[in-house]
N, C-alpha and C positions, 0 to 999 in steps of 0.2 A: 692268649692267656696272660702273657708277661705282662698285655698293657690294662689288663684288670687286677691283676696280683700285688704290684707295689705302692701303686695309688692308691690301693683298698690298705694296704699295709700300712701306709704314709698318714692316712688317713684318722688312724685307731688314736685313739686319747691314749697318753703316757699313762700308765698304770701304778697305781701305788704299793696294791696289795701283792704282795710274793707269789699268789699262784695265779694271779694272771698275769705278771711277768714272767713267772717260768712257763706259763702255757705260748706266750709272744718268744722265748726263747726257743720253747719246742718248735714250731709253726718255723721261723727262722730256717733255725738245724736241718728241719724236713724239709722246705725245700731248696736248701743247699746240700745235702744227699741225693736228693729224686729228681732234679731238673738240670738236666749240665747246660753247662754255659753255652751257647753257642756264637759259631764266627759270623760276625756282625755281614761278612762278604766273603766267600770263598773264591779260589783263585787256585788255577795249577798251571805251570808252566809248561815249556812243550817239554821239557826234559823230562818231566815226571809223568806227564801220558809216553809220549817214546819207552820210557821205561817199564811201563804199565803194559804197554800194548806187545812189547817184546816178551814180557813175564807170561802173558795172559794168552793172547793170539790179538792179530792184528785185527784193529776197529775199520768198518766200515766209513766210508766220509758221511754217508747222514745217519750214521749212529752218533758218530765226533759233535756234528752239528747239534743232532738234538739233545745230545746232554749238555755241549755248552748254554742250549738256547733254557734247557731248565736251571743250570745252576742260576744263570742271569736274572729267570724269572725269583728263582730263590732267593740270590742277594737282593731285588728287590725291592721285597716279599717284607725282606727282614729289617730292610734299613727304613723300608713305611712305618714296620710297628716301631723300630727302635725311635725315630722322631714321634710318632704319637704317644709312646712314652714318654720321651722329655718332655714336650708340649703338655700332657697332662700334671708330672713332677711341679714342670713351671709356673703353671696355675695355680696349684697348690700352692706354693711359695706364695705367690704374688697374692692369691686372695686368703692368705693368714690362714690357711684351712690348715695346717699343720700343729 
């Protein structure tokens, strides 16, 4: 979604008339309320499973496995869209389409 949301955003002609600026302000606001940010790469150290697993009950070793092999798949997941992001940004730039 992120890599069709700010390209299409990037995209809109500068607006002169006040309620389609305030509607590009709305649109903004919303989704900076409704979409959190998220970490480009998640990452946990052994202290913080150790501490997890003592909290919780002790993890299995291919439980351990297979959620690091998903977080991995997650980062990514994320760091593809986040470059097909820039790579789209960049374009823009470059071909004046801003």
């Amino acid at each position: 979604m992120i890599e069709k949301l700010w390209p299409a955003m990037a995209r809109t002609a500068h607006a002169k008339k006040p309620t389609t600026q305030r509607l590009m302000d709305h649109i903004n606001e919303t989704i900076g309320k409704q979409f959190d940010t998220q970490a480009l790469a998640e990452d946990t150290n052994e202290i913080a499973r150790k501490a997890a697993a003592d909290l919780w009950r002790p993890l299995e070793r291919n439980e351990l496995e297979s959620r690091d092999q998903l977080r991995e798949q997650r980062n990514e997941e994320n760091i593809k869209s986040y470059n097909n992001l820039m790579e789209t940004l960049n374009s823009l730039l470059r071909g004046d389409s801003l």
